[in-house]
N, C-alpha and C positions, 0 to 999 in steps of 0.2 A: 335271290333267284327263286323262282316257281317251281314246281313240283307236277307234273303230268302223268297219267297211268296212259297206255298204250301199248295193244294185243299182252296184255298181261306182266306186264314190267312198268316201272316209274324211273320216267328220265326229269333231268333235271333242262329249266327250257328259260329263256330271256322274258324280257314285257313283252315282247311281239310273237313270243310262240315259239319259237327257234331252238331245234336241239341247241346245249351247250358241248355236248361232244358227240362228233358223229361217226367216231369207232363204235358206238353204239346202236347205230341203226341197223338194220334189215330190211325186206319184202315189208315184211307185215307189220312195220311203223309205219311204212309207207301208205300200205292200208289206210290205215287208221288214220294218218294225215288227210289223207285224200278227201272226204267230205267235207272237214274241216274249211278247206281251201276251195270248194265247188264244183270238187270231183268226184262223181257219184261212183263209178268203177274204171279201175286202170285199165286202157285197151294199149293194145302194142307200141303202139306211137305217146303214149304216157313213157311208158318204160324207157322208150329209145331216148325220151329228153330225159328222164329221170337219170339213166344210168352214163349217158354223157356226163351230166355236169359233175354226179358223183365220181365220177373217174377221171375228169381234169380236176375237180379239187382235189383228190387224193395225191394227181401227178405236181399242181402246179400251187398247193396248199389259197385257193381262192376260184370264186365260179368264174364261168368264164364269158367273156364279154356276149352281147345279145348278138352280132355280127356274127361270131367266130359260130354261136350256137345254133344260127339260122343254118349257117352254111356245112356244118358238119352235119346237123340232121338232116340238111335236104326238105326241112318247112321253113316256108317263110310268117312273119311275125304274126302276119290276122292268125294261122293257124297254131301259134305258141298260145295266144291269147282266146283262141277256140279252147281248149285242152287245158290252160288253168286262169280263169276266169280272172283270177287274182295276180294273174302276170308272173311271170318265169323269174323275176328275182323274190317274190314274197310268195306263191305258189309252188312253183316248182323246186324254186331251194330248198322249202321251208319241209315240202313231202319228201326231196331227196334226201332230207338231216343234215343238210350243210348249215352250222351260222349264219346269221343274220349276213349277206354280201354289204358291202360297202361300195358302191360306184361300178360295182357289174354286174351283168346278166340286166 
């Protein structure tokens, strides 16, 4: 595994960028993710998908389907894909510190 610094700490992260543990995230890795993935600054509705998904993975230990995410934030998918360029399983996971998903989001 690889080695990343991020707002002042080094996480340990897969070939594709992906925290390996996401007890270790915060705000301000999310930061930091963020241009990474083609997000120049988090506005409100960043957060509101960011801290969904991180709190159905903490509830349901995996992200959660693209459906269940359109409809719990109240966007529909042009505007998931407005907000991370790189798409809500390899964007939005990858800024919220969740693992690489496997078959969702």
């Amino acid at each position: 595994m690889a080695m990343i610094e991020l707002a002042g700490k080094t996480f340990e992260i897969d070939e594709d960028g992906f925290l390996q543990n996401p007890d270790l995230w915060d705000e301000e890795v999310a930061k930091a993710f963020a241009p990474t993935e083609g997000v120049e600054a988090m506005s409100d509705d960043h957060w509101t998908v960011v801290n969904y998904i991180r709190n159905y993975y903490l509830e349901f230990g995996t992200a959660p389907m693209i459906r269940k995410l359109c409809k719990q934030t109240k966007m529909d998918l042009k505007r998931i894909y407005e907000l991370f360029p790189s798409g809500p399983a390899k964007g939005a996971c990858k800024i919220a510190g969740l693992p690489k998903p496997t078959g969702c989001v």
